[in-house]
Steps between C-alpha positions, in 0.01 A plus 500: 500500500366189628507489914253220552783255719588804706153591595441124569805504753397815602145388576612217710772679676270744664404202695770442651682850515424839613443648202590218274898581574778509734591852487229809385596701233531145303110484502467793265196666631600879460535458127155303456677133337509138594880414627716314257640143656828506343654190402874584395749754440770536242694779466331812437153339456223326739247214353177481724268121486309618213832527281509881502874653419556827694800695513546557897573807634427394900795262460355338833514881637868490464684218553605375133691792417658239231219362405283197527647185539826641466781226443773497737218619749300168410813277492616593829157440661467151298859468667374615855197252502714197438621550842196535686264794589561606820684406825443741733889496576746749394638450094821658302247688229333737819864633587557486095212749468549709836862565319340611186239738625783612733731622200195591312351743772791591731250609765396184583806430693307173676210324334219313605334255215083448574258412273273781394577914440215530807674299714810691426367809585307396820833333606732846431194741715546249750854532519452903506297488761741241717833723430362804541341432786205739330116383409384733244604514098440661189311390168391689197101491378481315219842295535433090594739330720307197461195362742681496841177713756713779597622611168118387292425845612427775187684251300537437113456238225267275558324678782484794279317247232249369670441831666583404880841677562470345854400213579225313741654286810778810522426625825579884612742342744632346223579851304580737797845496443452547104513905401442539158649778288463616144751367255711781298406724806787579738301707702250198603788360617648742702178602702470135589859525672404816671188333634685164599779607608747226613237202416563423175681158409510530164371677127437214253463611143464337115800701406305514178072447600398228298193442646262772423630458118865636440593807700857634499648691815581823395703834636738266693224384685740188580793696599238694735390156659863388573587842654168522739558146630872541593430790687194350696662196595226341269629198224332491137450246326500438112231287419644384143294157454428673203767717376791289658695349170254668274613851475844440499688200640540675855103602470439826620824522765719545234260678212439806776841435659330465887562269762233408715538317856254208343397414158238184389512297200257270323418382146814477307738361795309213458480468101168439502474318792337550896740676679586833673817612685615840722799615603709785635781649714671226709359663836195526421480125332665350785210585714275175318494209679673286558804732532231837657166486685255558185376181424427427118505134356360307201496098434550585080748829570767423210355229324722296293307564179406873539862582553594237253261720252631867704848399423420436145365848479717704652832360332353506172433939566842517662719332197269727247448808678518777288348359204204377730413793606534749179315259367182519787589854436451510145209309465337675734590865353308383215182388638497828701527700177232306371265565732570864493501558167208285394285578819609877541375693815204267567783319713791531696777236550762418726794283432809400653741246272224173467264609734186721361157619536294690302172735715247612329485847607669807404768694675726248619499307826728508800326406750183306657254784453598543147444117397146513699392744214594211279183442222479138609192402293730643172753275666299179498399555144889551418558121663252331342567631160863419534447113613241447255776587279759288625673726765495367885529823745460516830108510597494826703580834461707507845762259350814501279593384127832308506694462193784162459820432338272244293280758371584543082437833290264332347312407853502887521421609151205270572397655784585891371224401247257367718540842726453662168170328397355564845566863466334539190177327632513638878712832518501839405842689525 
């Protein structure tokens, strides 16, 4: 595999960018490779400067649950950009989308469109904080909310990667309000109320932790959350940048049948493009400025061609919902049985519809301490192996495999094998 233009644009990117790139995990360091510059998408597969085909299972860590360069999601952006980028004035498509993610995911009674998960979720803790009246909430180690100070505190993903799950320039005054509690562990969660009584705005949770790899709640641990914070006075908050449209079309809401005061949303609302949104009950929504006193604004907030492209998206999994997502479903039932039948006990996996992740350790994982015992040297070994061989994961082991509608059988019978051949060279059942 010939990498000779990416280490070139690698080489002069660490120049002029921490790192070399614009976001961490991208620069590959846990798993010991050069990042790939990727030129273009189609479909299922990604094609990096040197020429390389991959078949992409990051899928730009979410978003193009249809694929790459999907058609009616790259005609209506085409479409969108003949009218201009952006003009900072109120357009038809934002209300078009607010009234899609609105029959999508009841909940979100109101909705606010921004530009980035993070700055959905630092907009929604704000507005916990200003209706409650309250200055303390609760996050799970291990879950990432994105890189807002008060919540880059024990945090996943990329802070997991590069091995700082804080963060310098986060000051302690910055984090007093954060309590941290143990995902899957209701008891965390309750001595936190005890101990706070009457001070807490707010429990924000990854319905489903994506973050420190794939971690499913389990034991109603949802249903727990939604009954502790109704009878503290406290909201919760779904953050579902990542599961929101990709576990079913009313993301986690409606696959755990829960209703939380606040959810987020990211990736897929925006097809692929910049954008974020949050929404909730009508009280609690009307307290954002300009109709409350909890000031959020944005210059690009519902840009013409991210909800052009979110649009696109969303109507496309709405007109072809059940087939869309038996299908996630099915292709990602086989890739799971893959991995446990050709890797055996050396691993364990988690899955949920298109979203998986495979640890290598044995004995399953539900929470952060079991994902720490992770073998993340065997991990690394497991990446490189794969990409030399044509499959593009996700560079850490704190992150998630995501699975498309463009993905073919043979795309996974191609990748089964490749699992198979590493196996043989690297595993012992």
């Amino acid at each position: 595999m010939q990498t000779i233009k990416s280490e070139s644009l690698y080489n002069r990117s660490c120049a002029l960018m921490p790192g070399g790139v614009n976001s961490p995990v991208r620069a590959c360091m846990s798993v010991g490779v050069t990042p790939k510059f990727i030129e273009k998408g189609s479909g299922s597969h990604i094609y990096d400067a040197d020429g390389n085909e991959y078949i992409d299972y990051v899928c730009s860590w979410g978003p193009n649950i249809l694929g790459h360069a999907h058609p009616q999601v790259i005609e209506a952006v085409s479409n969108a950009i003949g009218y201009g980028l952006t003009f900072g004035a109120p357009s038809e498509k934002e209300l078009t989308i607010a009234e899609l993610i609105n029959k999508c995911v009841p909940a979100m009674e109101m909705v606010r469109l921004v530009s980035s998960g993070t700055e959905a979720v630092m907009s929604a803790i704000r507005l916990a904080r200003g209706f409650t009246g309250r200055d303390k909430i609760i996050k799970f180690q291990g879950c990432y909310h994105g890189h807002s100070d008060c919540l880059l505190y024990k945090s996943g993903s990329g802070t997991l990667t590069t091995g700082c799950p804080s963060s310098a320039g986060v000051t302690m005054g910055q984090i007093q309000d954060t309590l941290i509690a143990e995902y899957n562990d209701p008891q965390s969660v309750e001595d936190l109320f005890i101990k706070n009584k009457d001070q807490i705005a707010a429990v924000i949770v990854e319905p489903v932790a994506a973050n420190m790899g794939l971690v499913l709640p389990q034991n109603n641990f949802l249903h727990f959350l939604r009954e502790i914070t109704e009878n503290n006075g406290s909201l919760l908050i779904f953050d579902e940048v990542i599961t929101g449209f990709r576990i079913a079309l009313g993301g986690a809401c409606e696959y755990y049948g829960i209703r939380p005061d606040l959810v987020t949303l990211g990736k897929i609302v925006g097809g692929g493009m910049p954008v974020g949104a949050y929404g909730g009950r009508n009280e609690i929504m009307q307290k954002v400025s300009p109709s409350g006193n909890v000031y959020q604004a944005g210059t690009l907030s519902g840009n013409p061609v991210s909800t052009a492209a979110g649009i696109a998206t969303i109507k496309y999994l709405i007109d072809n919902e059940t087939d869309v997502y038996a299908e996630l479903d099915r292709k990602g039932d086989f890739l799971e049985k893959s991995l446990l039948e050709i890797f055996g006990s050396a691993v364990s996996v988690n899955r949920i519809g298109s979203l998986l992740c495979v640890f290598f350790k044995q004995g399953g994982v539900s929470g952060f301490s079991d994902v720490e015992k992770s073998d993340l040297d065997l991990f690394a070994v497991y990446y490189r192996f794969m990409l030399e061989h044509g499959i593009y994961l996700a560079p850490s082991q704190y992150e998630t495999m995501f699975i498309s509608l463009a993905h073919t059988d043979e795309d996974l019978e191609y990748t089964r094998g490749v699992m198979k051949k590493f196996a043989q060279q690297y595993l012992k059942k």
